[in-house]
C-alpha positions as CSV (number, residue, x, y, z in Angstrom):
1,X,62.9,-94.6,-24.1
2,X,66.3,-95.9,-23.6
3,X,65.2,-99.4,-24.5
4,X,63.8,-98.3,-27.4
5,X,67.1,-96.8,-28.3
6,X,68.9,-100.5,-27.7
7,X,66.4,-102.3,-29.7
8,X,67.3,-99.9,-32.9
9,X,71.1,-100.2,-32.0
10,X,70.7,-103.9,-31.9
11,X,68.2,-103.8,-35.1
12,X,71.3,-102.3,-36.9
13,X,73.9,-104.4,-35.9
14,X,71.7,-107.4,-36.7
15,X,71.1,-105.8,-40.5
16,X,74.8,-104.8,-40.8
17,X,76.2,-107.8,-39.6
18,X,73.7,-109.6,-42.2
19,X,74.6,-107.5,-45.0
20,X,78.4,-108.5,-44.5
21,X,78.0,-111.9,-44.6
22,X,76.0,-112.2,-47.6
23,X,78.7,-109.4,-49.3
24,X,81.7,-112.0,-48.4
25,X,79.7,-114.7,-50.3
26,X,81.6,-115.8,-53.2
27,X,79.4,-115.1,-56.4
28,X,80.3,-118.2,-57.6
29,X,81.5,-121.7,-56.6
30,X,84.9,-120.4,-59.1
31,X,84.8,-116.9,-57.8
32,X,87.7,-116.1,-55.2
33,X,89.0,-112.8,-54.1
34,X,92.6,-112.2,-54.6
35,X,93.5,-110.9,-50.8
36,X,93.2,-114.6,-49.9
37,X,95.5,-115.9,-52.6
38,X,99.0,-116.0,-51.6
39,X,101.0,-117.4,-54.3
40,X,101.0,-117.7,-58.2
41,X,102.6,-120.3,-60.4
42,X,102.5,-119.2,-63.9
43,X,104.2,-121.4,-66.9
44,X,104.6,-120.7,-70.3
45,X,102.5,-122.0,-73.5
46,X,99.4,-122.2,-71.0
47,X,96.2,-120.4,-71.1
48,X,94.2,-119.1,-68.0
49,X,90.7,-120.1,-67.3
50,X,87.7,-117.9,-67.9
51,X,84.0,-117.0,-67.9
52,X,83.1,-113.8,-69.4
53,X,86.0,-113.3,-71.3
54,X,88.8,-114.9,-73.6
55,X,91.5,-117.0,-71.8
56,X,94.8,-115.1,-72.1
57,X,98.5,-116.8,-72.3
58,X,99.4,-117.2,-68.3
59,X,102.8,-115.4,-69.2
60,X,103.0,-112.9,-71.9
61,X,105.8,-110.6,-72.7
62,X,104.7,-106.5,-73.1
63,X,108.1,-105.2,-74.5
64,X,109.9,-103.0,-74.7
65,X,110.1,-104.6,-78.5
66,X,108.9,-107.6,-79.7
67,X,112.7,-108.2,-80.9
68,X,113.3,-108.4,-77.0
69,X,110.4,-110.7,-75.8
70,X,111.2,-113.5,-79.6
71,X,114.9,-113.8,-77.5
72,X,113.5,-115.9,-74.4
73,X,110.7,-116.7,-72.3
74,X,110.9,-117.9,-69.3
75,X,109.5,-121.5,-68.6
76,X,108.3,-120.9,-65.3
77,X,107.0,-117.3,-63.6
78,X,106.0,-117.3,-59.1
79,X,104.0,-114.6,-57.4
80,X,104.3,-113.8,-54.2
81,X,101.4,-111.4,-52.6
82,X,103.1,-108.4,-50.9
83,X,99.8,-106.9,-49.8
84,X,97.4,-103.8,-51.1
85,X,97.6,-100.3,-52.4
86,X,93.9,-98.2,-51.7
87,X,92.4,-101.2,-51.6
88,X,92.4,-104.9,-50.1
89,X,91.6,-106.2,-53.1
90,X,94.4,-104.0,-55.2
91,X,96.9,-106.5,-54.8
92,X,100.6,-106.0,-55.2
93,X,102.9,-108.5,-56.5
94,X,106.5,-109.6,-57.0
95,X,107.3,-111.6,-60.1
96,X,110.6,-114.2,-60.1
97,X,111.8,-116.0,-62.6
98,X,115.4,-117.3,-63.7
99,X,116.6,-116.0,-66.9
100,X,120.1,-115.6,-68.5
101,X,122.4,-112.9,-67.1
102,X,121.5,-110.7,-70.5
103,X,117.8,-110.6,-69.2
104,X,115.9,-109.1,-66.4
105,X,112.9,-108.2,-65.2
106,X,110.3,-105.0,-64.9
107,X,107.4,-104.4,-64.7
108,X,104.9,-107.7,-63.9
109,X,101.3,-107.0,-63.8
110,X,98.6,-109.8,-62.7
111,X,95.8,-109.7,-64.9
112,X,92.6,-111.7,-63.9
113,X,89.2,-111.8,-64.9
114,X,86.3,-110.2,-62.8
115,X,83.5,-112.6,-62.2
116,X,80.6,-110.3,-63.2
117,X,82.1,-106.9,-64.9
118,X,85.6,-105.8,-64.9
119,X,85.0,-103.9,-61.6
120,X,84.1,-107.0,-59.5
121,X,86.3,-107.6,-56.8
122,X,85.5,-111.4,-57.4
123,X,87.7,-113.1,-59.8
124,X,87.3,-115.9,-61.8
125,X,89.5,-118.8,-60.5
126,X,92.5,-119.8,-62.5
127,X,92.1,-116.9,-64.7
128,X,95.1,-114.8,-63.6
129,X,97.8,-114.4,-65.8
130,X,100.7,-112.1,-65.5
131,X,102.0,-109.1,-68.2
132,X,105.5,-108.8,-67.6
133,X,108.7,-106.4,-69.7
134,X,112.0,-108.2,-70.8
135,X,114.5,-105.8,-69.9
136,X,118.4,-106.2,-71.2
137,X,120.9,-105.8,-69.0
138,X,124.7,-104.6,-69.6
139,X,125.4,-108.4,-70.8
140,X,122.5,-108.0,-73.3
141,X,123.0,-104.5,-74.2
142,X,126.6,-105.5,-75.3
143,X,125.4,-109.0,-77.5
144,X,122.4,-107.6,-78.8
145,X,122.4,-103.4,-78.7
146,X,121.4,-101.2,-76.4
147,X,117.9,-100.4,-78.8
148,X,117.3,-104.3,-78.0
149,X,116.4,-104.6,-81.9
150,X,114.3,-101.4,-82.3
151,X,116.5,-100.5,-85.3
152,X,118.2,-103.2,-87.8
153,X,120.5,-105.6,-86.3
154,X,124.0,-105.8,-88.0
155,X,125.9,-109.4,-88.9
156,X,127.5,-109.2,-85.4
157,X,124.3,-108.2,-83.4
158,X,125.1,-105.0,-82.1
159,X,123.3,-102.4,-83.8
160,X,122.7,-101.2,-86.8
161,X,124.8,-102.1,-90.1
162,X,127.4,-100.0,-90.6
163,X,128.1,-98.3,-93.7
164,X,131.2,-100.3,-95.3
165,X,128.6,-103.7,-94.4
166,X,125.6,-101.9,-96.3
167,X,128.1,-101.4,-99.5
168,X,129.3,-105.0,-99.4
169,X,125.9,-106.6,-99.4
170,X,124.5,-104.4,-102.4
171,X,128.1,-105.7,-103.9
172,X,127.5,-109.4,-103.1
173,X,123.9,-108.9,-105.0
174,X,125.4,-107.6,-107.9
175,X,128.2,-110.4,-108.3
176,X,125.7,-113.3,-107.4
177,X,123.3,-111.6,-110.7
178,X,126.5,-111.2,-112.5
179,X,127.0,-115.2,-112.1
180,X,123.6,-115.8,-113.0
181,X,123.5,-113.8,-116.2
182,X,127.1,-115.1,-116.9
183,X,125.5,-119.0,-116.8
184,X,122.5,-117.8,-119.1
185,X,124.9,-116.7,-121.6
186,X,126.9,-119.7,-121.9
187,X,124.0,-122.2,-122.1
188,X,121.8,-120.0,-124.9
189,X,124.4,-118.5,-126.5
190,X,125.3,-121.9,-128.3
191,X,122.2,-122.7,-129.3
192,X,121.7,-119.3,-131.1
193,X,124.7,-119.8,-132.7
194,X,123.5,-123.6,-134.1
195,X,120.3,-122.4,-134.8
196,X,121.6,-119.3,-136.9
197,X,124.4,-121.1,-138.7
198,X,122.3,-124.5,-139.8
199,X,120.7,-122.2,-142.3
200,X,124.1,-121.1,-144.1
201,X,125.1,-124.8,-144.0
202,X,121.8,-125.9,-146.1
203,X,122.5,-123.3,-148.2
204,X,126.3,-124.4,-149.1
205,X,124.9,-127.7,-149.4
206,X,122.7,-127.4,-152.4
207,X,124.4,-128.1,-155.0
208,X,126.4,-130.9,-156.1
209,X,129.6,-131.6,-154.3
210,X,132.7,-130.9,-155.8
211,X,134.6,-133.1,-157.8
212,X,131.8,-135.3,-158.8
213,X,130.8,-133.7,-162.3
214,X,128.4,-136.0,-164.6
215,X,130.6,-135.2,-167.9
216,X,133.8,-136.6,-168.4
217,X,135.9,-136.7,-171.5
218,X,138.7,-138.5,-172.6
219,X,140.4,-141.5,-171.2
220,X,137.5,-143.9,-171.0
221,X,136.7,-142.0,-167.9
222,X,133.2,-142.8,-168.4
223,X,133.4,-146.7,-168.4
224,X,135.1,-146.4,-164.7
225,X,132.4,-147.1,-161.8
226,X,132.0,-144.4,-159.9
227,X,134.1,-144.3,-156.4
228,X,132.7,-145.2,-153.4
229,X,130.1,-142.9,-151.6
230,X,131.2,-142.5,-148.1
231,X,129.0,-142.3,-145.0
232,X,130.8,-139.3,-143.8
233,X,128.9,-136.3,-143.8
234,X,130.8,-133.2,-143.1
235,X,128.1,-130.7,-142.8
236,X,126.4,-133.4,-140.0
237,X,128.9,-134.2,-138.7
238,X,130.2,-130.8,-138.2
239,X,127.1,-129.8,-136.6
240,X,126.9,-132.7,-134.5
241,X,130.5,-131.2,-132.9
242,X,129.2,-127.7,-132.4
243,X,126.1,-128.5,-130.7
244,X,126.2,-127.5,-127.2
245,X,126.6,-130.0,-124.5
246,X,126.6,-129.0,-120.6
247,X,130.6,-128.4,-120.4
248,X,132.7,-127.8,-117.1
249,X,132.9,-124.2,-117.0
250,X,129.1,-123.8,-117.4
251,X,128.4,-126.7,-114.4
252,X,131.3,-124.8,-112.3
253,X,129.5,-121.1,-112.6
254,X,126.6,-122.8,-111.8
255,X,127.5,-124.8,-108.8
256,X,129.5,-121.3,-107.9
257,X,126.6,-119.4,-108.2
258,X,124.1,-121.6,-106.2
259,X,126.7,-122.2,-103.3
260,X,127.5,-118.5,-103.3
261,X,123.5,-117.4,-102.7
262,X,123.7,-120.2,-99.7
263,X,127.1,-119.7,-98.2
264,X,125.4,-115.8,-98.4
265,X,122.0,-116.3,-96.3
266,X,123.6,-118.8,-94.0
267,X,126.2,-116.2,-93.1
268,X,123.8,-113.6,-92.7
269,X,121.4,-116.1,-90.8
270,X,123.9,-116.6,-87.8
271,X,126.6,-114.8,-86.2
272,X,127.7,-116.1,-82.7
273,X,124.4,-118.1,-81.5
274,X,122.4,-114.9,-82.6
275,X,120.0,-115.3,-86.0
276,X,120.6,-111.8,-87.6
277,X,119.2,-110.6,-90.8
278,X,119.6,-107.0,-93.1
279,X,116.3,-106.2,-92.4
280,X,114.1,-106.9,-89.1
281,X,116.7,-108.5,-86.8
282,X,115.9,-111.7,-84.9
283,X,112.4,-113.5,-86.4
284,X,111.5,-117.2,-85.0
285,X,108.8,-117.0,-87.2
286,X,107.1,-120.0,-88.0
287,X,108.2,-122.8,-90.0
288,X,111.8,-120.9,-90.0
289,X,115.0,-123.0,-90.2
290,X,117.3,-119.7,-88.0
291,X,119.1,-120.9,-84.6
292,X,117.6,-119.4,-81.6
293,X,120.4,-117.5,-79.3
294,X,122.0,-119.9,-77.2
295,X,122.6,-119.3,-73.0
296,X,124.7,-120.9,-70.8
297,X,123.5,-120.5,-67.4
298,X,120.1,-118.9,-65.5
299,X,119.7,-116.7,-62.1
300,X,116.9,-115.8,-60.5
301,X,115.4,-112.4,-61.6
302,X,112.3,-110.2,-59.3
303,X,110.0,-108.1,-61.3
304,X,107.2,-105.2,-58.8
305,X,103.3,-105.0,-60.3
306,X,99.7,-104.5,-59.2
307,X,96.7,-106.0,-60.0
308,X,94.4,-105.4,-63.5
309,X,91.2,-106.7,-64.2
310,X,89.5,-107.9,-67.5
């Protein structure tokens, strides 16, 4: 009996011992499990690898506005595993990366792909990226708001407009449409005037021109040659003068006018390094022609984040 008892003890150590093993095999030649990695390096503009699922940017920015994250990115982001939460393969992390002294980091969270399901504690290798939040410090707070560009930015970058700055852009729009109306009138209102006036001039016209009646009496008037015609029309000539012809004042509104509209969105483009606008704040949109903010020097900053899997 009591060897029959040590032949089922060993029978069960043989099976359990089995069933580990072939647990701890990797799924796949690119599966890994993330309590053996140590380190990450993460750099910007890459993608991660992956199997199941989309690749994902290896450093993406989650807020707290997208204003924030369009200010900087950091080139470079290292991960240091600082061991496990419930579970050995719940991984926690610490983030560093240098940023400006407006900038720091929270919240950095690797994401990586499960080999089979989201659930797997098997990863896909290469496929971890890391989620992290842009925070402003005091620095930033004071250069670009403390709502980090939640709300409108004003022409200095530190909030909102203010009221008096509100009342003078509606007034610049009004004198830059003033200009442009004032330019309209001066080229077409000539030309109505020529047009409308041509007609009375045809009409004056008409009839013979004075002083050179067919009857004449007296004198032996009539046996004198006529005097000679000249080539001198008035009435051509006249309109000739009046026609309109670009003049200074009209080339000098319009020049004003023009320069005024782009002295008026480069001012409101820029202030200090910082591309500002009335309505949306900071935008490096594509294909735009703003100045991105402009930092002198970088420090090292730590962010704290578990693991996620997709």
């Amino acid at each position: 009996m009591h060897s029959l008892t040590k032949l089922a003890l060993t029978a069960l150590l043989l099976i359990s011992s089995a069933t580990c093993i072939s647990s701890s095999k990797p799924p796949g030649k690119d599966a890994i499990l993330l309590s053996n990695v140590q380190t990450l390096t993460l750099r910007a503009h890459r993608m991660t690898s992956a199997r199941r699922v989309s690749p994902i940017p290896q450093l993406s920015c989650a807020g707290p506005s997208k204003q924030i994250c369009n200010l900087y990115q950091p080139e470079v982001m290292r991960c240091t595993n600082q061991g496990y939460d419930y579970d050995i393969e719940d991984v926690q992390w610490t983030c560093t990366a240098d940023l400006p002294a407006e900038f720091k980091l929270g919240a950095t969270d690797v994401i990586c792909e499960g080999y089979r399901n989201a659930d797997d504690k098997w990863v896909v290798k290469g496929s971890c990226g890391v989620e992290y939040r842009l925070l402003l410090t005091e620095a930033g707070e004071k250069r670009f708001g403390k709502k980090g560009g939640d709300s409108e930015w004003d022409w200095n970058g530190n909030g909102s407009q203010t009221g008096v700055q509100k009342v003078m852009a509606v007034l610049g729009d009004l004198i830059f449409f003033g200009f442009i109306v004032a330019v309209f009138i001066l080229i077409l209102w000539p030309l109505l005037a020529q047009c409308f006036g041509s007609g009375n001039r045809r009409g004056r016209g008409a009839g013979p021109a004075p002083g050179w009646g067919g009857g004449g009496g007296g004198g032996g008037g009539g046996n004198d040659p006529p005097p000679p015609y000249s080539s001198f029309d008035p009435y051509k000539s006249a309109s000739h003068q009046q026609g309109w012809r670009p003049g200074f004042w009209t080339g000098a509104l319009g020049g004003g006018a023009a320069g005024y509209q782009m002295g008026r969105r480069a001012g409101s483009g820029s202030r200090g390094g910082m591309p500002m606008g009335r309505s949306g704040g900071y935008d490096p949109g594509e294909g735009s022609s703003r100045s991105t903010p402009q930092f002198s020097s970088t420090t090292a900053s730590t962010g704290f984040g578990s693991t996620r899997r997709r």
